[in-house]
C-alpha positions as CSV (number, residue, x, y, z in Angstrom):
1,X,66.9,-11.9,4.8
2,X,64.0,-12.1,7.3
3,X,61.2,-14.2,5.9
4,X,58.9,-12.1,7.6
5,X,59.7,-8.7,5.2
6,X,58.1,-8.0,1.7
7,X,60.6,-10.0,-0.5
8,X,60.8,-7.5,-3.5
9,X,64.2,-5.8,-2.4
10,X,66.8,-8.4,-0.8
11,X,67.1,-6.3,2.9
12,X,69.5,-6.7,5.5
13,X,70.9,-9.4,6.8
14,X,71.6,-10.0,10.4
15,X,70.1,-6.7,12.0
16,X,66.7,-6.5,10.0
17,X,65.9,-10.6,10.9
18,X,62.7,-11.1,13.0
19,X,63.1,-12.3,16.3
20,X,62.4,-16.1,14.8
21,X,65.0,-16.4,11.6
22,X,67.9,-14.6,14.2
23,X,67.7,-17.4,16.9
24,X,67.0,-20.2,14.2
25,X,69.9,-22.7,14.6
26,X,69.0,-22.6,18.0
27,X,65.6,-23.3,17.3
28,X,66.0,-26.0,14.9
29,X,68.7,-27.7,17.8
30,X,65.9,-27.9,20.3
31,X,63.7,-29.3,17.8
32,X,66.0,-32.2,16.9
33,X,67.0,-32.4,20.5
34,X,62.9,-33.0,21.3
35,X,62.2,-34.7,18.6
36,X,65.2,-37.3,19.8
37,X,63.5,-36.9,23.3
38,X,60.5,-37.6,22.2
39,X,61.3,-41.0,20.6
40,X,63.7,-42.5,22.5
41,X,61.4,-41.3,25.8
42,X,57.7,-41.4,24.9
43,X,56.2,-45.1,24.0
44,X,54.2,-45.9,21.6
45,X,54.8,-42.5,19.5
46,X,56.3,-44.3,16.7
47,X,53.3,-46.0,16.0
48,X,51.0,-43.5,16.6
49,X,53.0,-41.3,13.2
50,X,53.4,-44.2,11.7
51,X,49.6,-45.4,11.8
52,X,48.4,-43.4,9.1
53,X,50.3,-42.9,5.9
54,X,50.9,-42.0,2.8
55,X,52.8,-44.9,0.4
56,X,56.0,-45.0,3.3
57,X,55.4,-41.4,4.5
58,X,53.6,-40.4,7.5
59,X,50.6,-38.0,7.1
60,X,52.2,-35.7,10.3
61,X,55.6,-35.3,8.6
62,X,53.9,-35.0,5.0
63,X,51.8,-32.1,6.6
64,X,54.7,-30.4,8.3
65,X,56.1,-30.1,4.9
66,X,53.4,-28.6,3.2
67,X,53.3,-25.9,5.8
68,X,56.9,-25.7,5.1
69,X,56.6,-25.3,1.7
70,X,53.4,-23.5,0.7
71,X,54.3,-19.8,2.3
72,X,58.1,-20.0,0.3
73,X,56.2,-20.8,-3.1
74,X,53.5,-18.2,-2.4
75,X,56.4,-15.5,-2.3
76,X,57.4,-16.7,-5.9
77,X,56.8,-14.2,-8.9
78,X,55.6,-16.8,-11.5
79,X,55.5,-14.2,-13.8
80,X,59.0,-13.7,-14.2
81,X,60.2,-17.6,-13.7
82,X,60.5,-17.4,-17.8
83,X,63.9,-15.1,-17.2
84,X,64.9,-18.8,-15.4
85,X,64.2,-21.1,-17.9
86,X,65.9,-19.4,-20.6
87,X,69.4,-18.9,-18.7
88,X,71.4,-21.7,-20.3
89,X,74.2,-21.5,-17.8
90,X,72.0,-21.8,-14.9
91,X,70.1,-24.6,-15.9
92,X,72.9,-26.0,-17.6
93,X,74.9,-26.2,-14.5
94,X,72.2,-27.3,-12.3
95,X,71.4,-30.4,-14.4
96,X,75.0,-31.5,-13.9
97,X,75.5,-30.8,-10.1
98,X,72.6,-32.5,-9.6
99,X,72.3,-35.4,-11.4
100,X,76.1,-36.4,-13.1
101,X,78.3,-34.8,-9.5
102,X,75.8,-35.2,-7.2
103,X,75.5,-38.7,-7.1
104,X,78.7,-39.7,-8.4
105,X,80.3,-37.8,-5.2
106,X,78.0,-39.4,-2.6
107,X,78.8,-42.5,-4.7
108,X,82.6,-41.8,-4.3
109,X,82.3,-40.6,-1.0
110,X,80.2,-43.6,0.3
111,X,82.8,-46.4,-0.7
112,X,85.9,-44.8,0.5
113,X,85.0,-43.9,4.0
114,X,82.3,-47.0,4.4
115,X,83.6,-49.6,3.0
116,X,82.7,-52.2,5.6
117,X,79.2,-51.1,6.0
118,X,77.4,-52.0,3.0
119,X,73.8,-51.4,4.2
120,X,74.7,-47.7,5.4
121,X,76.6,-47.5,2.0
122,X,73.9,-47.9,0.1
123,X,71.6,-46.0,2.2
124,X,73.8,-43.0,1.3
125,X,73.9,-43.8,-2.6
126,X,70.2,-43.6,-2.3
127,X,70.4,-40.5,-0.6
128,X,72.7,-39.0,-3.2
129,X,70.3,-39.7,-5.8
130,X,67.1,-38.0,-4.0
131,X,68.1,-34.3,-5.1
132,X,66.3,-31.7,-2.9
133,X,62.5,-30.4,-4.1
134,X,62.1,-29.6,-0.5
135,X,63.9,-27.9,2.4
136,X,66.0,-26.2,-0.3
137,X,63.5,-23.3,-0.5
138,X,63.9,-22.3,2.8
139,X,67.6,-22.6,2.6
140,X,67.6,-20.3,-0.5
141,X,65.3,-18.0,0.9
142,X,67.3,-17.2,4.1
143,X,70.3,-16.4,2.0
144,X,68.4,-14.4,-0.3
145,X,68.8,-16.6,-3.5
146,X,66.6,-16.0,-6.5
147,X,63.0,-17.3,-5.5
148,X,62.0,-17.6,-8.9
149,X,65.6,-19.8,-10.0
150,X,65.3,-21.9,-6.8
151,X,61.1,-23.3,-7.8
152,X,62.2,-23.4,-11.4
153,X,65.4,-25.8,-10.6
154,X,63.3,-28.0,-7.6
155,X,60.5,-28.7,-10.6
156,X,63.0,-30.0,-12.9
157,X,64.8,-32.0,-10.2
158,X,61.0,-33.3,-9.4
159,X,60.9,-34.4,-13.2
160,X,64.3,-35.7,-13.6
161,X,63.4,-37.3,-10.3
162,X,60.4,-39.6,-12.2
163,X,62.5,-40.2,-14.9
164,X,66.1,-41.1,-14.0
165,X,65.7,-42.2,-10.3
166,X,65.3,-45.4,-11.1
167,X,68.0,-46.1,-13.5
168,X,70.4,-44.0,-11.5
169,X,69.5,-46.8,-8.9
170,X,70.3,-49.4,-11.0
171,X,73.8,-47.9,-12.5
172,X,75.5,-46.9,-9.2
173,X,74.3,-50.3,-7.2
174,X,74.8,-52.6,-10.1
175,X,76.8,-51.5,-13.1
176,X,79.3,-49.0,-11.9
177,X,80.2,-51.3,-8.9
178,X,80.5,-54.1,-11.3
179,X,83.1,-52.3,-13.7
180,X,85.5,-51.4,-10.6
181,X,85.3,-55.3,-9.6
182,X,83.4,-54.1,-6.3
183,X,79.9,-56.2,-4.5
184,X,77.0,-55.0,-6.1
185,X,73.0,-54.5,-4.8
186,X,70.2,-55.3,-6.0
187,X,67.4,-52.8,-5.8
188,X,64.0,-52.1,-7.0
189,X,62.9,-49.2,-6.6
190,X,59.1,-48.3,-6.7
191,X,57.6,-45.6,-9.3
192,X,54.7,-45.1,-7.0
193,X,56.9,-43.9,-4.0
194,X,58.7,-41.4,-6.5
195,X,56.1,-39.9,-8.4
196,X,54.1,-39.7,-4.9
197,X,57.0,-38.0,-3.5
198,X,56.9,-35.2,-5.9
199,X,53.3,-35.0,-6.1
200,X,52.6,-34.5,-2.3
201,X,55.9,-32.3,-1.5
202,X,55.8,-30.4,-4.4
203,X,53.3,-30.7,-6.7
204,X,51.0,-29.8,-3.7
205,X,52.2,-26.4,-2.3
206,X,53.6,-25.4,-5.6
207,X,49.8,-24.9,-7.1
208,X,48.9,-23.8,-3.7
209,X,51.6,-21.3,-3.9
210,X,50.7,-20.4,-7.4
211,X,46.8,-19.9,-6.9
212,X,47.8,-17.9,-3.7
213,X,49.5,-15.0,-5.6
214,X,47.7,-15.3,-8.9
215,X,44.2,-14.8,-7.1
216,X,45.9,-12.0,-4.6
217,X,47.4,-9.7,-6.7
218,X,44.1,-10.1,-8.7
219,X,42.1,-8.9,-6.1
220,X,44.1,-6.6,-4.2
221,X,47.0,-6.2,-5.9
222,X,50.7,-6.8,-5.6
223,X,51.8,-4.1,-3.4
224,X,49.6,-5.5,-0.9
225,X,49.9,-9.0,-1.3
226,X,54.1,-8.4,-1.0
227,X,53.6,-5.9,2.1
228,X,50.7,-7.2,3.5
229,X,50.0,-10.9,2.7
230,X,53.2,-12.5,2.6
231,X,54.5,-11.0,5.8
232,X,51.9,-12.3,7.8
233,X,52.2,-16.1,5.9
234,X,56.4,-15.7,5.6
235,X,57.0,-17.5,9.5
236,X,55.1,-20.2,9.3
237,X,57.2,-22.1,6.7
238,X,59.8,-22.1,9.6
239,X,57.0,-23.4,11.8
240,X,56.3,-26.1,9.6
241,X,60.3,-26.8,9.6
242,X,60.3,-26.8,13.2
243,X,57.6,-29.4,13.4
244,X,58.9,-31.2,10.6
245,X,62.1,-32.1,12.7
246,X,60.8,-32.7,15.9
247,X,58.4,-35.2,13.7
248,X,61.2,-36.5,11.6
249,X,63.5,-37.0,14.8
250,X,61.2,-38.1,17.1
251,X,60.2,-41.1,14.4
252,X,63.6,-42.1,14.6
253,X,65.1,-41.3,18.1
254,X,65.4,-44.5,20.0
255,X,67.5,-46.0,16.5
256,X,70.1,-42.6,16.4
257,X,70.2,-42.2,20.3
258,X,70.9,-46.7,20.4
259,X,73.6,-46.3,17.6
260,X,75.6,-43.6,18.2
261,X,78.8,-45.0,16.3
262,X,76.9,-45.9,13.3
263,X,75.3,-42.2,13.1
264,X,79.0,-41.0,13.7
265,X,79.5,-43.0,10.7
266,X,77.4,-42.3,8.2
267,X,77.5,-38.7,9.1
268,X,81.0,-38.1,7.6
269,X,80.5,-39.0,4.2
270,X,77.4,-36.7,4.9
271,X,79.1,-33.7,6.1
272,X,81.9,-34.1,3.5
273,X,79.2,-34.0,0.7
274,X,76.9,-31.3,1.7
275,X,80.0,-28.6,2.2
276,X,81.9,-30.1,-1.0
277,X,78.4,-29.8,-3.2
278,X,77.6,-26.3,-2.2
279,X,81.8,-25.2,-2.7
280,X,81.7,-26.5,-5.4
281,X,78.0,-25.5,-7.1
282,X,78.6,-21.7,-5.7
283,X,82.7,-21.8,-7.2
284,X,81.0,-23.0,-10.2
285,X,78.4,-20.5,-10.8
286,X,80.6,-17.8,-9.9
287,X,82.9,-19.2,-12.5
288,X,80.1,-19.0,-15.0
289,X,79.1,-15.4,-14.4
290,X,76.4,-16.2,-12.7
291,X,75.3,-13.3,-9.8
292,X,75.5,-14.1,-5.9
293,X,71.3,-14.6,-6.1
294,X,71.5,-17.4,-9.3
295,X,75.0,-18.6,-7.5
296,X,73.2,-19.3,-4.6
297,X,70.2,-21.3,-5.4
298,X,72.5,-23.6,-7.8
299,X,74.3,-24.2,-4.5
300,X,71.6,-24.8,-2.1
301,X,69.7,-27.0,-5.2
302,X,72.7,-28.7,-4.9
303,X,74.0,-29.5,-2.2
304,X,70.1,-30.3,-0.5
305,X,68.8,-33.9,-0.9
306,X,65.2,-35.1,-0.7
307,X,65.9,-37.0,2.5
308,X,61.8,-37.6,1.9
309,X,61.9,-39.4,-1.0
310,X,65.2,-41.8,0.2
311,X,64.0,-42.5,3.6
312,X,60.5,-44.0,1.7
313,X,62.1,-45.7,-1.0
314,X,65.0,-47.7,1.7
315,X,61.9,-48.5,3.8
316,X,59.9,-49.7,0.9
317,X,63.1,-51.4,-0.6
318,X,64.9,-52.9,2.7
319,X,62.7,-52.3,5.2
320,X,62.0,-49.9,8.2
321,X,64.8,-51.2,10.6
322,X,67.0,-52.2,7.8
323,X,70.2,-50.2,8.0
324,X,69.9,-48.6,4.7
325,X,66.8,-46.7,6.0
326,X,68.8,-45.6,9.0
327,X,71.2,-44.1,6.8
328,X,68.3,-42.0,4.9
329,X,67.3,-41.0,8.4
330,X,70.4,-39.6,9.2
331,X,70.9,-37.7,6.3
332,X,68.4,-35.1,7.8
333,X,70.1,-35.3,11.1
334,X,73.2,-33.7,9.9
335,X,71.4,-31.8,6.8
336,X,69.6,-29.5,8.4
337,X,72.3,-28.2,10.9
338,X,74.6,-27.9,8.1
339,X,72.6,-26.4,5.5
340,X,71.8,-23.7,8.2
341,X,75.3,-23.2,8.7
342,X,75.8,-22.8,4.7
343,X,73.3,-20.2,4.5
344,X,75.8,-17.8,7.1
345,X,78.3,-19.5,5.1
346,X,76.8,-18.0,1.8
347,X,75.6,-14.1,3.2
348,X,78.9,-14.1,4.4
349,X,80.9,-15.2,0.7
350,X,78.5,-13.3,-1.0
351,X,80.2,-9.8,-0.2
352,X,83.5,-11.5,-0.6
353,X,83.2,-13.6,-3.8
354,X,80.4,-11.1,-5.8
355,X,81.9,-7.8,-5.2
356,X,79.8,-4.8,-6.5
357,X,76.8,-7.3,-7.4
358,X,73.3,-5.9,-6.9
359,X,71.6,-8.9,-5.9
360,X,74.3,-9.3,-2.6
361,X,72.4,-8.7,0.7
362,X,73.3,-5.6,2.4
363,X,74.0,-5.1,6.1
């Protein structure tokens, strides 16, 4: 689905894609590969994105991911998110991919393949418990999932989020560890950072989003907001991902580029848990009777992790060089290329696992 076409019927996939969404894994690879350039090459940038901030995130990145976001929640019919809230097997199965599989396979996954690193270990716990209110848009709306599901589940993650982060903290670096006779951590984790996390990166672009289409179709209307409007707003969420990376990677170039083992390290619990998480969200839906739009978003909602909120609550919690905020650093670095990957992954299942179903892209 090109993000630069009126979203109301799912088009085609691979032929009808701008010029933009067609070439976009190789987009986002330069991006990571400048951003990595950038801050193993260029002195001083660090500092200058890390001079101004907000809480442990830098203003540059937090702006990349507003651009990112607004445009994907500005295509969102608000009108019909109702439909979302009432399907019990959709919410039902979110809430437990996200916050009882989720973390418990990251968890899992984290112990058996590092079990001599204990600062990358619980880097990645951390990570596992950060579920996605961000990039996860723009992974559901290149595979055509259901808009309207996908902001639904990311503003119940954000609440969760405020709610449960913290003792989800405590219970997989304290208590679980403690009943299976393994070393525990102690961590406190900061309110502030969370709640500022989900007020900036979605709270933010979610009202903008909202206001956008309520304000349009008042004035001119929704055919013309859907063929006019959003077509010309749809590319720059992938501009703000673009600049998000290059930001993002850039912060941390000279630490990935100086540790290449570690990163090889962390990244396999990584890439086992992101393909795992969306198997086993899409299998699931599927199971339930969910369609290949609903299916989808569970997925992406799932397997996606709000690298955002883990990298500013290691940082906040162990400290910028600390190898627990490495770990949230890396998460992105394999994230992104993989998510991209799951979204072919998912145009491609969709034909073979939802057979006859409407809401399947076409070619």
């Amino acid at each position: 689905m090109s993000t630069t076409t009126a979203p109301a019927p799912h088009q085609g996939v691979m032929k009808d894609l701008s010029f933009l969404d067609r070439w976009l894994p190789v987009w986002i690879f330069a991006a990571m590969v400048a951003g990595l350039l950038l801050g193993r090459f260029v002195p001083g940038l660090n500092t200058a994105l890390e001079a101004v901030k907000i809480g442990e995130v830098s203003v540059p990145i937090a702006i990349g991911l507003l651009v990112m976001m607004y445009p994907v929640l500005a295509k969102v019919r608000y009108d019909e998110t109702h439909r979302v809230a009432g399907d019990r097997r959709l919410m039902g199965a979110s809430l437990v991919l996200n916050w009882v599989v989720g973390p418990a396979l990251m968890f899992a996954l984290a112990w058996i393949l590092l079990p001599d690193l204990p600062e990358y270990r619980t880097g990645l716990i951390i990570v596992g418990l950060a579920r996605c209110i961000a990039m996860v848009l723009i992974w559901n709306d290149l595979a055509c999932g259901d808009r309207e599901a996908a902001a639904v589940l990311v503003a119940i993650n954000s609440v969760f989020q405020v709610i449960a982060f913290g003792a989800l903290g405590w219970f997989y670096l304290q208590v679980l560890p403690a009943w299976l006779g393994l070393p525990t951590t102690s961590a406190e984790f900061s309110v502030w950072s969370i709640v500022l996390s989900v007020l900036v990166f979605l709270g933010i672009p979610l009202v903008a989003g909202f206001l956008t289409r309520t304000l349009g179709e008042r004035v001119r209307g929704r055919d013309w907001y859907e063929a006019t409007f959003l077509p010309k707003l749809g590319p720059w969420a992938l501009y703000g991902l673009l600049f998000t990376i290059v930001l993002l990677f850039a912060l941390q170039g000279d630490a990935i580029t100086s540790n290449p083992w570690d990163v090889a390290r962390i990244a396999l619990p990584l890439l086992a848990y992101f393909f795992l998480m969306f198997g086993i969200g899409l299998l699931a839906s599927r199971a339930l009777g969910l369609n290949y739009a609903k299916s989808t978003t569970v997925a992406f909602t799932a397997a996606g992790n709000n690298f955002e909120l883990a990298i500013a609550v290691a940082i906040g919690t162990f400290g910028v060089t600390s190898g627990q905020a490495l770990a949230g650093v890396v998460g992105p670095l394999i994230e992104v290329p993989v998510l991209v990957a799951l979204v072919y992954v998912s145009l491609w299942a969709g034909r073979t696992l939802f057979p006859g179903d409407a809401t399947v892209p076409t070619r």
